[in-house]
KEFITOR-143279 format. One record per atom (N, C-alpha, C): x, y, z; residue in three letters. Coordinates in steps of 0.1 Angstrom, whole numbers, plus 5000, padded with zeros to 4 digits. Example, Ala and Ser with C-alpha at 12.3 -4.5 7.8 and 13.67 -1.06 7.14 Angstrom:
% KEFITOR-143279
513249435078ALA/512349555078ALA/513249675078ALA/512849785071SER/513749895071SER/512950005079SER/
***
This chain:
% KEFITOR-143279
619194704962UNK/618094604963UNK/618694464961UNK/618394354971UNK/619094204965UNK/618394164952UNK/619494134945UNK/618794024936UNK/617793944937UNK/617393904953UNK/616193804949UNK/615093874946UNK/614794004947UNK/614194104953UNK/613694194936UNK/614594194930UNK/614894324919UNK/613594274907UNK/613094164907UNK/612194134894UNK/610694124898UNK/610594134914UNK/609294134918UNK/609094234932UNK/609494324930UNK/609394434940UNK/608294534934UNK/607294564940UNK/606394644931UNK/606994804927UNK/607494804923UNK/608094984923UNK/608195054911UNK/606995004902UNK/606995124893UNK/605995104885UNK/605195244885UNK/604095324881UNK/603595304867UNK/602595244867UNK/602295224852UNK/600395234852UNK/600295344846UNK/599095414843UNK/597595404860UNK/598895454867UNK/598295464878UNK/598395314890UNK/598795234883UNK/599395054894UNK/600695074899UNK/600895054907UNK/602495014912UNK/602494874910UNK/603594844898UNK/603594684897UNK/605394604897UNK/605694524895UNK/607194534895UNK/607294464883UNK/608694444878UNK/609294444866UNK/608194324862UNK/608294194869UNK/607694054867UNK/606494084860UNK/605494114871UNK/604194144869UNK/604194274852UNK/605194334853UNK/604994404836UNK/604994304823UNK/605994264827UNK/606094154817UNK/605294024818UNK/605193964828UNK/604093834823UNK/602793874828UNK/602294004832UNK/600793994833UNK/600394124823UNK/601294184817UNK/600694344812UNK/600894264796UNK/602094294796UNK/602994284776UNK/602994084771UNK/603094014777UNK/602793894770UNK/601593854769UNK/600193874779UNK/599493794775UNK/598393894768UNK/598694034766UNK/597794104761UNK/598994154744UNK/599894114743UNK/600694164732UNK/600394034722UNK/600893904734UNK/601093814725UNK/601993744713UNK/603093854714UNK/603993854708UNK/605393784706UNK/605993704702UNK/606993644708UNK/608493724705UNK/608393794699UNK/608993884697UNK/609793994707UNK/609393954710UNK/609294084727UNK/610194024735UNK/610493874736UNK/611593814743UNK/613093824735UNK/613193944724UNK/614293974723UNK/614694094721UNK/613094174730UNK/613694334731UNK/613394364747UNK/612794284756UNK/612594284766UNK/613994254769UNK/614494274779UNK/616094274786UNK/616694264797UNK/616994214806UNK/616994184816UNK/618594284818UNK/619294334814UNK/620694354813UNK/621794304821UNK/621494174817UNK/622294054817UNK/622794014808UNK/624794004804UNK/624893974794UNK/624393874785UNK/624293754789UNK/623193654783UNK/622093724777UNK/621493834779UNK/620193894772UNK/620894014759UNK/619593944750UNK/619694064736UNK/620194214741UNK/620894294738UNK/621594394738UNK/620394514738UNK/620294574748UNK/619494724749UNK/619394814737UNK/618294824732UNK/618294914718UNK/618995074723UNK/619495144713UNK/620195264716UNK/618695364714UNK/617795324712UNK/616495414712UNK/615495324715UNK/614295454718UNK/612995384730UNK/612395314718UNK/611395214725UNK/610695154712UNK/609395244708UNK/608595244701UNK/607895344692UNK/606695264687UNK/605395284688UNK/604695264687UNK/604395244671UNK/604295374662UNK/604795354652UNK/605495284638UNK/606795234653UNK/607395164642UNK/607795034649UNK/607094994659UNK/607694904664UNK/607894734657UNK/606594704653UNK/606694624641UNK/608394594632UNK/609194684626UNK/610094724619UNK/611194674636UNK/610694784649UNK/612094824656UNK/611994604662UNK/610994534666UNK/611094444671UNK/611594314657UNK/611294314647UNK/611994224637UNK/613494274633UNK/613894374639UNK/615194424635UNK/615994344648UNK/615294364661UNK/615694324668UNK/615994134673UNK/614694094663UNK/614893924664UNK/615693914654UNK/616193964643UNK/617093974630UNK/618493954639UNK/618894054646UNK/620294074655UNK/620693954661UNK/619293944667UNK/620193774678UNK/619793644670UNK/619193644662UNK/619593504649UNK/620293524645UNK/621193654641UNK/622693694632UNK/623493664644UNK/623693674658UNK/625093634663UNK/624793484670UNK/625893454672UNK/626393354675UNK/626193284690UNK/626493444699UNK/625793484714UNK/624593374714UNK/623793394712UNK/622193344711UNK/621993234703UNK/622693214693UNK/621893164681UNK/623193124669UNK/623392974670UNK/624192874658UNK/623792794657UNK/624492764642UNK/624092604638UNK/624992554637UNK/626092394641UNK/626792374641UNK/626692254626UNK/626892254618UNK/626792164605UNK/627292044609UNK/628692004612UNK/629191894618UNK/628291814627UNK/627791884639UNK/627391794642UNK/625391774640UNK/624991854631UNK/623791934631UNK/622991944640UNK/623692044648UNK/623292064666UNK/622692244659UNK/621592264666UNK/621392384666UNK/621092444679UNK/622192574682UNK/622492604695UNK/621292744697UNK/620792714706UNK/619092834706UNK/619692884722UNK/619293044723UNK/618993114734UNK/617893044743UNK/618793034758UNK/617892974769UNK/615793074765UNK/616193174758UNK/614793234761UNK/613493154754UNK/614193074744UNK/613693014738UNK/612392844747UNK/613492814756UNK/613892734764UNK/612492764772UNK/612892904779UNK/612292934789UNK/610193014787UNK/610293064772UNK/609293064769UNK/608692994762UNK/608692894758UNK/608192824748UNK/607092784741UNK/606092824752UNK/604692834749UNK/604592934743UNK/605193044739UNK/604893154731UNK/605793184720UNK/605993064716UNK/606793034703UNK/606192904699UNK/605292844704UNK/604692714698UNK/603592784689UNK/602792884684UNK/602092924671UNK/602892914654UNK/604092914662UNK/604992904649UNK/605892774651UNK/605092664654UNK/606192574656UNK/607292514661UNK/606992654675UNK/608192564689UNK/609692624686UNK/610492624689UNK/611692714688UNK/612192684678UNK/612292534670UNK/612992494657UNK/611692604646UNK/610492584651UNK/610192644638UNK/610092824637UNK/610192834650UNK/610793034649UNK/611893094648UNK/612792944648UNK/614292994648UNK/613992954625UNK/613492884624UNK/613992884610UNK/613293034603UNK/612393114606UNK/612293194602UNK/612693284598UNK/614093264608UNK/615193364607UNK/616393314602UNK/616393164604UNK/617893084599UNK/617693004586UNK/617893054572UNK/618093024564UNK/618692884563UNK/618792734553UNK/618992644553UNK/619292544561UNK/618692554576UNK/618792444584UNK/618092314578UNK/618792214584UNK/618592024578UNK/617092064584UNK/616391934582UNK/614891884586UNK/614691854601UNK/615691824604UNK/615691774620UNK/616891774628UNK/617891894631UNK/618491914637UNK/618491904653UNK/619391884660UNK/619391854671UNK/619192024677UNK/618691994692UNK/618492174698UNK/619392134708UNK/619992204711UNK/620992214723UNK/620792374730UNK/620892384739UNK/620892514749UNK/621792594750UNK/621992704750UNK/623192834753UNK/623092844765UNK/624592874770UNK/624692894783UNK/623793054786UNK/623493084796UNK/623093244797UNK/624393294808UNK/624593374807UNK/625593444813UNK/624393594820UNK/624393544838UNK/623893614842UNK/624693774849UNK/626093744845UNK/626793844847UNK/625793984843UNK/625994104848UNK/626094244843UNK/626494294833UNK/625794354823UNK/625894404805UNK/626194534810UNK/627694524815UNK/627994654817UNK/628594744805UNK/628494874801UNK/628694944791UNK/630094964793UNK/630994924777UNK/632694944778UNK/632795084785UNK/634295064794UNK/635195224791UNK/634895294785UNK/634395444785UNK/634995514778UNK/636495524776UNK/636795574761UNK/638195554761UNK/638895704768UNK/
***
């Protein structure tokens, strides 16, 4: 399938709709979840995007599986630094690109502090590159 093609082709089945990837995600899971959350377990598998959980998410426990999962990409560097020298704080384009659904908590400086311990009062935001390359899985050895 081309790329231009792959995020809005309708081809897959969901409680009787054929919808495509697009339409799952901004008409099904954000505006009925509401969650901002979700833009770091939703995945595009593109390296630039948060890492595929090794298990499905769970109703259950999702609460737990989705804060574990915004916990991961505040902890690396990939996504998410603060540079002290220059007090540049470096945020995931997803941040960038959703932003109205991180403005309840204050816009990206104030959902990234939820997770980043001792940032100054007014740090500069600066952008991460995304790397649209393929999150292809290492060799086996």
């Amino acid at each position: 399938m081309p790329d231009a093609e792959r995020w809005k082709a309708e081809r897959w089945t969901l409680g009787g709709r054929t919808l495509s990837l697009d339409a799952l995600e901004h008409r099904e899971i954000r505006p009925n979840f509401r969650e901002a959350r979700v833009h770091f377990a939703l995945v595009c598998a593109a390296r630039g995007c948060p890492p595929l959980r090794a298990e499905a998410y769970d109703g259950a426990r999702l609460n737990e599986q989705l804060e574990d999962q915004t916990r991961l990409v505040h902890a690396d560097p990939r996504w998410c630094r603060y540079d002290g020298a220059s007090k540049t704080l470096y945020l995931t384009r997803l941040y960038l690109w959703y932003k109205g659904d991180f403005e309840p908590a204050g816009g990206s400086l104030g959902y990234a502090r939820m997770y980043l311990k001792g940032l100054p009062e007014d740090p500069r935001i600066a952008w991460l590159e995304y790397d649209w390359a393929l999150n292809e899985a290492p060799p086996k050895p």
